[in-house]
C-alpha positions in Angstrom: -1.3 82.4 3.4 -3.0 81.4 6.6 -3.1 84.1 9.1 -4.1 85.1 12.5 -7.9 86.1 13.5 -8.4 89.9 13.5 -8.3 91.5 17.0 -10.6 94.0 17.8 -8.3 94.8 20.7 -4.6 94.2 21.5 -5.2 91.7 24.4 -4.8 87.9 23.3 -7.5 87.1 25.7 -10.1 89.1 23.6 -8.7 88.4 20.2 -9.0 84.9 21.5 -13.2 85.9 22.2 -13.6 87.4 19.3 -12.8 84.2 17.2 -14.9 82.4 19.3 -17.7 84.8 19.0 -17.4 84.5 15.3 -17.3 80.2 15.9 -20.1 80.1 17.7 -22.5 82.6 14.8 -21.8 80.1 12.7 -22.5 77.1 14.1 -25.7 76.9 12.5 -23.9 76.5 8.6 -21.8 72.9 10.3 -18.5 74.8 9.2 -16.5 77.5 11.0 -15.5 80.8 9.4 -11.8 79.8 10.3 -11.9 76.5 8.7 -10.2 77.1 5.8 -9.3 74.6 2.4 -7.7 71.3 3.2 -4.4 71.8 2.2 -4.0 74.6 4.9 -4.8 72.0 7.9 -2.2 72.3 10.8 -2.9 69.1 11.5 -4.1 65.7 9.8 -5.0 62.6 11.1 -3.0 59.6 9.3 -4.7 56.3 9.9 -3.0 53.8 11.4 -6.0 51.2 11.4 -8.9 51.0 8.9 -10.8 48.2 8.4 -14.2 47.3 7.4 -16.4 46.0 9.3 -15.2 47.3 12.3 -12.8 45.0 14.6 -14.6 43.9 18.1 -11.8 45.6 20.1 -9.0 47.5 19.5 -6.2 48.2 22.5 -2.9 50.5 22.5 -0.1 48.9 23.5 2.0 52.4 24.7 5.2 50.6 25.7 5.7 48.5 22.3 3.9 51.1 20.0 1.5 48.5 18.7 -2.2 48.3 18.5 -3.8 44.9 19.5 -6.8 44.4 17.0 -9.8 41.7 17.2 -11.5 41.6 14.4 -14.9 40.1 13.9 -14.2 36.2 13.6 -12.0 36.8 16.6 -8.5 36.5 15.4 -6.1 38.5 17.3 -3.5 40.7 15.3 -1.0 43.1 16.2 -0.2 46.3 14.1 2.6 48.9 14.8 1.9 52.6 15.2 4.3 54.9 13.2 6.0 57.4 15.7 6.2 60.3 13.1 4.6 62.9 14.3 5.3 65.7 11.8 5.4 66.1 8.1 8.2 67.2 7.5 10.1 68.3 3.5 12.4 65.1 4.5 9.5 62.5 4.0 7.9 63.6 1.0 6.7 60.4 0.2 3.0 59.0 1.1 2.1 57.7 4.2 1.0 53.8 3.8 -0.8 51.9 6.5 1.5 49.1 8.0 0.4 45.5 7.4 -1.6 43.9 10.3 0.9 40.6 12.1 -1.2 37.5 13.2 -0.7 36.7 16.8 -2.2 32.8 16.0 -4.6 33.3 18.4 -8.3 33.1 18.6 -10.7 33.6 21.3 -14.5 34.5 21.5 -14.0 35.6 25.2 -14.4 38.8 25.9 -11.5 41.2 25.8 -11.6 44.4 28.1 -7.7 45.0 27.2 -4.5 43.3 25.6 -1.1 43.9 25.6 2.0 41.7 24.5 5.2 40.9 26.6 8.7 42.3 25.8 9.7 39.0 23.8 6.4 38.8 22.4 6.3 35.2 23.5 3.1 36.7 26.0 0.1 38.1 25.6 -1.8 39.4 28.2 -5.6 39.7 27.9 -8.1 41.6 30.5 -11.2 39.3 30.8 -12.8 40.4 33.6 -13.1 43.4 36.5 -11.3 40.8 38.6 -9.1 38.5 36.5 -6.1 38.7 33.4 -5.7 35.6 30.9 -1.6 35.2 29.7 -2.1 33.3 26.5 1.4 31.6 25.3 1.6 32.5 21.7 3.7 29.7 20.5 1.0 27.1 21.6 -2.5 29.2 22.6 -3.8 26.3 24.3 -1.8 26.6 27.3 -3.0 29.8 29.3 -2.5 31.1 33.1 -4.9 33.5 34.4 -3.5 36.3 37.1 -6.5 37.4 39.2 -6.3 40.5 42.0 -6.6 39.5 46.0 -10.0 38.6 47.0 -9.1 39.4 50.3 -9.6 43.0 49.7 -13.3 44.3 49.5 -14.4 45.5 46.2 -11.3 44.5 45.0 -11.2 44.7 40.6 -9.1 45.7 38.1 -8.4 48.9 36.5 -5.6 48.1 34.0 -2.1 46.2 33.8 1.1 46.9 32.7 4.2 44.5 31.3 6.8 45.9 33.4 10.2 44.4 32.2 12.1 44.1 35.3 13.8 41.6 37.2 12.0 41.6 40.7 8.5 42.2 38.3 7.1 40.7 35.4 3.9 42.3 35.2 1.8 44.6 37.4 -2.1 45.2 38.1 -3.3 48.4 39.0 -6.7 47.4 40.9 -9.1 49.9 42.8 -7.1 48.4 46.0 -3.4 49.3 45.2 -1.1 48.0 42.6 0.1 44.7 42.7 3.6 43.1 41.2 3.9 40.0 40.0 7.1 38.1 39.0 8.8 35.1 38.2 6.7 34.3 34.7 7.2 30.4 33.5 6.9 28.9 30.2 3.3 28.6 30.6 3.0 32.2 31.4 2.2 31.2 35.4 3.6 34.1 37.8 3.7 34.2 41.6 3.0 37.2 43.5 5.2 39.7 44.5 5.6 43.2 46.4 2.2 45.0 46.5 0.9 48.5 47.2 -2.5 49.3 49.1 -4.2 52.7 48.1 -8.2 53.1 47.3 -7.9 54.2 43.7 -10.3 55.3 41.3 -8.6 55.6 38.7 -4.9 55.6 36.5 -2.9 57.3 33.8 0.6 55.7 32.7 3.9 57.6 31.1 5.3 54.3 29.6 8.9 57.1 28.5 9.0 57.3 32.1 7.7 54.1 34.0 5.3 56.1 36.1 2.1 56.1 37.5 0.0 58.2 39.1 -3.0 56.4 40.9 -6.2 58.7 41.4 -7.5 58.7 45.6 -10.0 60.5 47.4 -13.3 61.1 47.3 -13.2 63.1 44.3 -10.1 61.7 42.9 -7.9 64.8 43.4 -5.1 63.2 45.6 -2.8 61.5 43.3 0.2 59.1 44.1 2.7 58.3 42.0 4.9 55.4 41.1 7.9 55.0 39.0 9.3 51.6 37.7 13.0 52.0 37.1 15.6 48.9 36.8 16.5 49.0 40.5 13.2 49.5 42.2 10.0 51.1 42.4 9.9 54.7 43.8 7.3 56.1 45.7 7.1 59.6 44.8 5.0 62.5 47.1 1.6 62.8 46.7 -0.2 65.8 45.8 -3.4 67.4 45.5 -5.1 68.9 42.1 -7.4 72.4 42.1 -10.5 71.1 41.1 -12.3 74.1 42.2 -16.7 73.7 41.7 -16.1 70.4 39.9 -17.9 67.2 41.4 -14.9 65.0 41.2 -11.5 64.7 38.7 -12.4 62.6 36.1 -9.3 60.7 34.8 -9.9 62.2 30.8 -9.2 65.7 32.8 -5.7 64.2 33.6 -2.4 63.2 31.0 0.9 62.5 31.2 3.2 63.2 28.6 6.6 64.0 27.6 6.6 68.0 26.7 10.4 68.7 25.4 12.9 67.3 27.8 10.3 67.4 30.7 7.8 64.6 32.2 4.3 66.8 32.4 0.6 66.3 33.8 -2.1 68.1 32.0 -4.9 69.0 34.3 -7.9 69.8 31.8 -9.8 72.4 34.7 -13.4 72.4 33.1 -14.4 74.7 36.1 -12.0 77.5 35.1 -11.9 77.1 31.3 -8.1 76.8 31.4 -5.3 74.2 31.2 -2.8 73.9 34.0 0.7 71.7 33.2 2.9 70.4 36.1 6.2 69.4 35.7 6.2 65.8 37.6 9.4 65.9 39.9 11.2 63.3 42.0 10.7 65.4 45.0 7.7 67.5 44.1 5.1 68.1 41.1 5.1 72.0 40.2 3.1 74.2 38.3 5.0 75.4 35.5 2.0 77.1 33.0 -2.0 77.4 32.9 -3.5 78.4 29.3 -6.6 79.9 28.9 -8.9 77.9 26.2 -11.3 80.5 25.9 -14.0 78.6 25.4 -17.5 77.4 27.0 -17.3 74.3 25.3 -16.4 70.7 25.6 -12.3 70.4 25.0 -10.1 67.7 24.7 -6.3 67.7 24.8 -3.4 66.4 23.0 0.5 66.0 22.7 1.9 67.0 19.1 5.4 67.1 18.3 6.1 68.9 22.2 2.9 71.2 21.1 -0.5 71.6 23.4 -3.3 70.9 20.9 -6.7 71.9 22.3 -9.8 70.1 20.5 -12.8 72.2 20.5 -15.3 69.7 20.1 -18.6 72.0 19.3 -16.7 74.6 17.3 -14.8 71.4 15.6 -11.4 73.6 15.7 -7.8 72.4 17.1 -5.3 74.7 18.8 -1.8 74.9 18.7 -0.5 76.5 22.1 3.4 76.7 23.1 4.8 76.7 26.3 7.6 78.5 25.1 5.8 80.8 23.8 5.5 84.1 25.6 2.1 84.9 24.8 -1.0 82.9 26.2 -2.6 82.5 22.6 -2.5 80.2 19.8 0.3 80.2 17.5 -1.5 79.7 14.5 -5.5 80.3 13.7 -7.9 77.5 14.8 -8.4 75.4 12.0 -10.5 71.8 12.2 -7.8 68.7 11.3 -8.0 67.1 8.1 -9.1 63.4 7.6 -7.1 61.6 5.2 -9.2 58.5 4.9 -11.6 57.5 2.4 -14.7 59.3 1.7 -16.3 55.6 2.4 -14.6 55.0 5.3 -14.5 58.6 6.8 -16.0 59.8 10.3 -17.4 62.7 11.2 -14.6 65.4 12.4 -14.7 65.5 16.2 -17.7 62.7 16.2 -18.9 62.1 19.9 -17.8 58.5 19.0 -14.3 59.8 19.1 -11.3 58.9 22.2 -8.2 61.4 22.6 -5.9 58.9 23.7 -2.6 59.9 24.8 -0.2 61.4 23.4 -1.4 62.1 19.8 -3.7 59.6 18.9 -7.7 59.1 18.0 -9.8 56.6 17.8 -13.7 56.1 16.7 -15.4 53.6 18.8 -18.5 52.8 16.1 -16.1 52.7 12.7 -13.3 51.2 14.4 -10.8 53.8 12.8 -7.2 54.4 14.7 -5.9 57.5 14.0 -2.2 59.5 14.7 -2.3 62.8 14.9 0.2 64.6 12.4 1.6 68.2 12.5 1.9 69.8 9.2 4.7 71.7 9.9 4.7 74.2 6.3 1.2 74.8 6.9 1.8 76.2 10.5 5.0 77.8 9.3 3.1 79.6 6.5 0.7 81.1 8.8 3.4 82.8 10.9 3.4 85.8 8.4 5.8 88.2 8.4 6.9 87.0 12.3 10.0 85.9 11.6 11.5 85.5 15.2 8.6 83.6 16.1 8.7 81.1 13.3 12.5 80.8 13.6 11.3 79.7 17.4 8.7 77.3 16.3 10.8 75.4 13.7 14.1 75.5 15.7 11.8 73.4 17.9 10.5 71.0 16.2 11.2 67.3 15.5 13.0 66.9 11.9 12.2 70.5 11.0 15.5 70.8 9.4 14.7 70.8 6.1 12.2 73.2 6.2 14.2 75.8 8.3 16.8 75.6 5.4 14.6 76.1 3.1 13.2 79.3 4.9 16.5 81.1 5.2 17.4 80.8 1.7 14.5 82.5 0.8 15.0 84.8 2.8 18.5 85.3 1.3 17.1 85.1 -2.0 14.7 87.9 -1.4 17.3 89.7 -0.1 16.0 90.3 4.1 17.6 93.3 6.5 21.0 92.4 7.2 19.7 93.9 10.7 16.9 90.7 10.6 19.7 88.0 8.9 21.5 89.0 11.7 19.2 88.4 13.9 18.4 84.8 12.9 22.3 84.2 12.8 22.5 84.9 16.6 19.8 82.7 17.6 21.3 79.5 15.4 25.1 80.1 16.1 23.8 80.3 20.3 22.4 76.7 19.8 25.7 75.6 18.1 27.4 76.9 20.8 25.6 75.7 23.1 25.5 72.1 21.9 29.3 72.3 21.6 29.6 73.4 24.9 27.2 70.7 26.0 29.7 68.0 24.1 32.6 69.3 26.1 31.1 69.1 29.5 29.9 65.4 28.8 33.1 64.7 27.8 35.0 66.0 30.7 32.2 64.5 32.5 33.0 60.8 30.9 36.5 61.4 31.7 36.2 62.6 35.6 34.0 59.4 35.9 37.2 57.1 34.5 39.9 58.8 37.0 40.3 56.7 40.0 40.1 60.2 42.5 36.2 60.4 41.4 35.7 57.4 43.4 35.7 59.7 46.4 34.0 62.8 44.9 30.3 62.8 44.5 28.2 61.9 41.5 26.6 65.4 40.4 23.0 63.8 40.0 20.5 66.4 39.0 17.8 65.7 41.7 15.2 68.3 40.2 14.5 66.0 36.9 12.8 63.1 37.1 15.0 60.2 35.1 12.9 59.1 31.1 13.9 55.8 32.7 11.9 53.1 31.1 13.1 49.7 31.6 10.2 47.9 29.3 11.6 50.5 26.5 15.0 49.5 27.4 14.7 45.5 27.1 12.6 46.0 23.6 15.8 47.9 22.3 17.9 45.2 23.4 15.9 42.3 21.9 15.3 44.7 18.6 19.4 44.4 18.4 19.7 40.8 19.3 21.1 40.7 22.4 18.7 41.0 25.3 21.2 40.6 28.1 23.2 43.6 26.6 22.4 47.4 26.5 21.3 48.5 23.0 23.7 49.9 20.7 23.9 53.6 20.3 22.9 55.2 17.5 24.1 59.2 16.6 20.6 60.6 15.5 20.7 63.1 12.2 19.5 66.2 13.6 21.2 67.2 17.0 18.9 69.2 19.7 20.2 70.9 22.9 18.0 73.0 24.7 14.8 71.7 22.8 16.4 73.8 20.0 17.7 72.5 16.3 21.6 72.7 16.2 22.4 74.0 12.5 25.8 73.3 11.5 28.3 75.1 9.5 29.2 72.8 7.2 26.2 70.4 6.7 23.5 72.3 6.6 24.3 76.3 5.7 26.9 76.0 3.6 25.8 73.2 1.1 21.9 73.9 1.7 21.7 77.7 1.8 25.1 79.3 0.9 26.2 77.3 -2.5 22.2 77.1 -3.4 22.2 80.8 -3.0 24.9 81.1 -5.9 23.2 78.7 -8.2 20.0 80.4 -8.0 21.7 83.7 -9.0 21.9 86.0 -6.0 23.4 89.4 -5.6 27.2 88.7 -5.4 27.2 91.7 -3.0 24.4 91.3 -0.9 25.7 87.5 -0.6 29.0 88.7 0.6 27.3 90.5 3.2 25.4 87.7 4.6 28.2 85.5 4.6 30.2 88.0 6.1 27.3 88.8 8.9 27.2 84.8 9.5 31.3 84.6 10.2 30.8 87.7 12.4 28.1 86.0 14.9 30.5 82.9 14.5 33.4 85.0 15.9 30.9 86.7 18.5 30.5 83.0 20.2 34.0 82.9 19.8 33.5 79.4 17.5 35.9 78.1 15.1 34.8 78.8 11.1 35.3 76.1 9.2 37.4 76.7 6.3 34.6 76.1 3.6 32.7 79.2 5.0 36.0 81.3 4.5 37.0 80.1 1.3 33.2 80.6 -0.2 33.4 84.4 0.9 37.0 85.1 -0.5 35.7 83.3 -4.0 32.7 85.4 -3.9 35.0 88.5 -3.0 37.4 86.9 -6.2 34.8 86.3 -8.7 33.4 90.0 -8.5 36.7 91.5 -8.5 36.8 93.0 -5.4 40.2 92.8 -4.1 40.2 96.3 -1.8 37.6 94.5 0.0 39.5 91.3 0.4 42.7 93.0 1.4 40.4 94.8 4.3 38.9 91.8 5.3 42.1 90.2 5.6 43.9 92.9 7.5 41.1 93.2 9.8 40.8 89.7 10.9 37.0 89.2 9.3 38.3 86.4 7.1 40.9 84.6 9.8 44.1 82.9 8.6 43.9 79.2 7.3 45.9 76.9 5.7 43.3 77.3 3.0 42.3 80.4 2.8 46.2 80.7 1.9 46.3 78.2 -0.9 43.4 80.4 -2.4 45.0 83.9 -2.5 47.7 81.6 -4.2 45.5 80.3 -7.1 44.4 84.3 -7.2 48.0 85.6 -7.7 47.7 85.4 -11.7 44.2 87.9 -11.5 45.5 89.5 -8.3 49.0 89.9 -7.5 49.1 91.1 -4.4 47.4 88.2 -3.7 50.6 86.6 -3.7 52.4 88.5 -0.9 48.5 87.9 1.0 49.1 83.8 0.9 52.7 84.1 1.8 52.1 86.7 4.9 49.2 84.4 6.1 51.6 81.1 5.7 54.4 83.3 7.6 51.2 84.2 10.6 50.6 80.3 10.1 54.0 79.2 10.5 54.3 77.0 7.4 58.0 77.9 6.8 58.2 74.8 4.4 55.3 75.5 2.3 57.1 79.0 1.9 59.7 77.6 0.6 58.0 75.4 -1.8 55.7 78.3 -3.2 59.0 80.3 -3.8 60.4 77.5 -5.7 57.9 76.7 -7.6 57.5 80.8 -8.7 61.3 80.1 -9.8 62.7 82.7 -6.4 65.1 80.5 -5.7 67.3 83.1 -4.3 64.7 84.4 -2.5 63.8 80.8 -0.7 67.5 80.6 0.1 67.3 83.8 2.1 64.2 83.0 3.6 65.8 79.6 4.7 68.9 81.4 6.2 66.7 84.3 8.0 65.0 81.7 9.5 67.7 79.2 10.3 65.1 76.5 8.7 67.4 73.2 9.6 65.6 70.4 7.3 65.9 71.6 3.6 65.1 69.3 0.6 68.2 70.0 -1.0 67.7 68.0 -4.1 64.6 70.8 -4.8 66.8 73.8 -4.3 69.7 72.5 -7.1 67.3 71.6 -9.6 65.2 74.5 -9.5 68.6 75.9 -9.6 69.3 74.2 -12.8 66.2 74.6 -14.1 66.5 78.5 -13.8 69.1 78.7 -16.8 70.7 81.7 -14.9 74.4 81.2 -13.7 74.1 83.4 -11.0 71.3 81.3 -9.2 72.8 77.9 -9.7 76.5 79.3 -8.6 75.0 80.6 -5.6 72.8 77.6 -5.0 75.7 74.8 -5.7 78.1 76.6 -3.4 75.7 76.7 -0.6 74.9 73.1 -1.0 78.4 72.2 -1.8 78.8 69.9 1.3 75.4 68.1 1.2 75.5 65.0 -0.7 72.8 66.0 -3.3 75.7 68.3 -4.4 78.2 65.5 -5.5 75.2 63.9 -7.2 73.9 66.9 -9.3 77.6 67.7 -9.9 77.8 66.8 -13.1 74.7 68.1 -14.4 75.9 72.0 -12.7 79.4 71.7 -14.5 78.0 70.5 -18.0 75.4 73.0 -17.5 77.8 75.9 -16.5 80.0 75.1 -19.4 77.1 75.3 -21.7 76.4 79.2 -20.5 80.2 80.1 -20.3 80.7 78.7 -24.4 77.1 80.7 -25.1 79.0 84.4 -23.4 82.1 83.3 -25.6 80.2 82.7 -28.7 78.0 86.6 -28.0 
């Protein structure tokens, strides 16, 4: 089991020292004292391009997910770039490298950057500071080239963007502004459109988002920021990073990522040895949290699965940090990552030839290699110890953690935990279910406010203080991956729901069939079973949620099957197990071991207000008389008449069927069953004349 570094006091910020201490003592032996055997990595790096020699150039495409590759007799390919970035129980199988696609095109010009259109009918290569080649793919040898304004001094170009709009088709960000293009023909010819004049050093792009934030200043600390949404482009408010000593903000120091549900910029403060995160705005950028790295060394960062991973590059460790995480220290030890290429093709870990390209990938300049960074989610899960609030956090927040959190409460169960600590860990997953249902309603009465014709007066409740994952490049792609690129994508209900950044567990689904009935099969106490089950109805009721009858009827056969029927009549009377249709029918199956069980069902169908299934379950016990009464007492209108006289019949007692004929005498089923009653009250009279 992987745990955390010693502290030699209780502060995080010294136990963080101390490991560093120990990091740097053993630099000398070229392996940390943390860095332990590789199945315990927290993360690996699964490559997504290997090839050998090494291609020429190699560009990420962030909007399509694709790497653009030249290989060595020039031919340009395109490979995709798996968007996994977990291992999670639910894909147990290997992890293959996906087959490089030929683009049929093939060029000894240089290529500074490349980068296909929506309808991949486009491809956009940089071939110079001042000047972009669009190559049409279906016949290379027509070609456009899109060059920045020489009528700005000093004028070149930093990087473009395929922008998937209607009023742009492409946009260059050059050290003079950005500038929109639009209007792309069939030979990939565009005419100029809106522009934007800033001196700008630099770039970074959120392609989830459509934003960019342009770098100004003498030292590169003012920062604009653009966002292309369908409509338009919006201009939001610039603002000014801490750089503190440091000569100028350098744009590795700066990334923009998606961290949960929120649009953040990590400022990498070299100065200060810490991290700072702003939460990017529509009206205003704000600093949400700074981490302390605790280090003198060279860092780089990266974007995991919503987690902060810190690269130390001398001490060749990677740390995990939180933001929801209350403490300002690693969740889990500093461990290096683990390569899973080749011994022949394998770099050096954290190799000065290596780029941290955002969000989660790597990428060796010399070898050529392309890797995504992976979180091994058991590994880190393992090293959480005994922590069992924390790790119920960290897997209740992570992407197709499912499985694995499953997994973890029936062991739990199985090694029989506190109730006080099951308890615990019920709370926290009922509050998400809650939550999520609560979410559901409100976006439902939402839907329906928006369909009434008085909202056309009210006011749309826009939430001003997040700024809109609007990407309209990511939007056309889904439409032309369903066919249809005039109409929006299809939606499609994802398996695991998430409100709140948290994992909603359902009833159901996931604890009933993964960690209830599993419980039984592997043999666990009846009684301590019955416990949990109850403890997981209670926090059910304390959110006031509905309990599905599967939860109810497992407790009430666990109650059954250990012969425990005081405990069943309390948790009956006292409302723990709540009245349902079929909690009722299985007191009824119970009425041969149990037979108070009997009068149980029939109270709970009286509570219910099934007067007719009454009425059959007193027929078919043969209290025929008893169902008549009950019918009368209750002035039930529609009887099945035909059921009354031939349980009547079938009774063999004269009493009964006199009783039952004469109160049926005018229905019509009477004159039918007539002669059946007579021959059949003959048959009794001759049997007391014969005695």
């Amino acid at each position: 089991m992987i745990r955390r570094p010693p502290r030699s006091t209780l502060s995080s910020s010294s136990a963080a020292s101390d490991v560093y201490k120990r990091q740097v003592s053993t630099q000398s032996t070229g392996r940390c004292e943390w860095a332990m055997e590789a199945s315990a990595a927290h993360l690996r790096l699964c490559p997504a391009l290997r090839t050998h020699p090494a291609p020429t150039h190699v560009s990420l495409d962030e909007n399509q997910k694709l790497l653009i590759v030249v290989d060595e007799t020039h031919d340009y390919y395109s490979l995709p770039v798996s968007s996994a970035s977990v291992l999670s129980p639910r894909k147990t199988e290997e992890r293959s490298i996906a087959l490089p696609v030929a683009l049929g095109y093939n060029s000894s010009e240089p290529c500074l950057g490349a980068r296909l259109s929506i309808t991949h009918r486009f491809l956009a290569i940089q071939r110079s500071n001042t000047m972009v080649e669009i190559v049409v793919l279906s016949d290379p040898g027509r070609t456009a080239q899109l060059s920045c304004r020489t009528d700005k001094r000093d004028n070149r170009i930093l990087g473009f963007l395929w922008c998937g709009v209607s009023y742009s088709d492409i946009v260059l960000i050059t050290t003079q502004g950005l500038e929109f293009h639009k209007d792309i023909d069939v030979n990939g010819a565009t005419r100029p459109g809106k522009t934007y004049d800033l001196k700008c050093n630099w770039y970074v792009h959120a392609p989830e988002a459509g934003l960019i934030l342009c770098s100004t200043g003498t030292h590169g600390n003012i920062i604009y920021g653009y966002q292309i949404t369908a409509k338009e482009i919006v201009k939001l408010p610039k603002f000014e990073v801490d750089i503190g000593g440091q000569v100028a903000l350098a744009q590795a120091d700066l990334k923009l990522c998606r961290v949960y549900t929120k649009l953040m910029c990590l400022h990498l403060d070299r100065t200060r040895k810490r991290l700072l995160i702003f939460e990017v705005q529509p009206k205003q950028v704000t600093k949400r949290y700074a981490i302390n790295l605790h280090s003198h060394e060279n860092v780089a960062v990266s974007v995991v699965d919503n987690l902060i991973v810190v690269h130390n590059l001398g001490s060749k460790v990677s740390m995990l940090f939180d933001v929801h995480s209350k403490e300002d220290f690693p969740i889990s030890a500093p461990l290096p990552m683990l390569d899973e290429v080749e011994a022949e093709l394998s770099s050096e870990l954290y190799s000065e030839n290596w780029d941290f390209l955002t969000p989660n990938y790597v990428m060796d300049r010399r070898l050529g290699i392309f890797w995504e960074i992976v979180l091994d989610m058991e590994a880190v899960a393992q090293s959480c110890g005994n922590d069992m609030v924390a790790l119920l956090d960290f897997l209740m927040r992570r992407t197709g953690s499912k499985p694995l959190l499953l997994k973890w409460i029936h062991k739990l169960i199985i090694n029989q935990t506190r109730l006080v600590a099951m308890a615990r860990i019920f709370l926290t997953v009922n509050q998400t279910l809650h939550d999520s249902l609560k979410e559901a309603q409100k976006s439902a009465e939402e839907a329906a406010a928006k369909k009434s014709r008085w909202s056309l007066f009210g006011d749309d409740s826009k939430d001003d203080s997040l700024l809109p994952f609007e990407s309209p490049f990511e939007t056309a792609i889904a439409r032309r991956a369903a066919g249809n690129v005039s109409a929006p994508p299809a939606f499609e209900e994802k398996l695991d729901r998430y409100v709140a950044d948290r994992l909603v567990v359902d009833q159901d689904r996931d604890m009933f069939k993964c960690v209830f009935a599993l419980s039984v099969v592997d043999k666990c106490s009846s009684q301590y079973l019955t416990s949990i089950v109850a403890e997981y109805m209670r926090t059910l009721n304390h959110f006031r949620l509905a309990i599905t009858p599967n939860i109810t009827c497992f407790l009430v056969s666990l109650i059954a099957n250990s012969q425990r029927y005081f405990q069943l009549h309390q948790f009956i009377q006292y409302k723990v197990i709540h009245d349902s249709e079929a909690v009722a029918e299985q007191l009824l199956q119970l009425r041969y071991q149990h037979h108070a069980s009997f009068q149980l069902a029939v109270d709970m169908l009286q509570r219910l207000k099934l007067s007719d299934r009454i009425v059959q379950v007193l027929l078919a016990e043969g209290r025929v008389l008893d169902a008549l009464l009950y019918t009368r007492r209750h002035n039930l209108r529609q009887l099945n008449v035909r059921a009354f006289l031939e349980h009547a019949l079938a009774s063999e007692n004269e009493v009964v069927m006199f009783t039952v004929f004469r109160y049926f005498r005018n229905q019509r089923e009477y004159e039918e069953l007539r002669p059946v009653f007579e021959e059949r009250m003959q048959e009794l009279v001759d049997m007391d004349d014969e005695c």
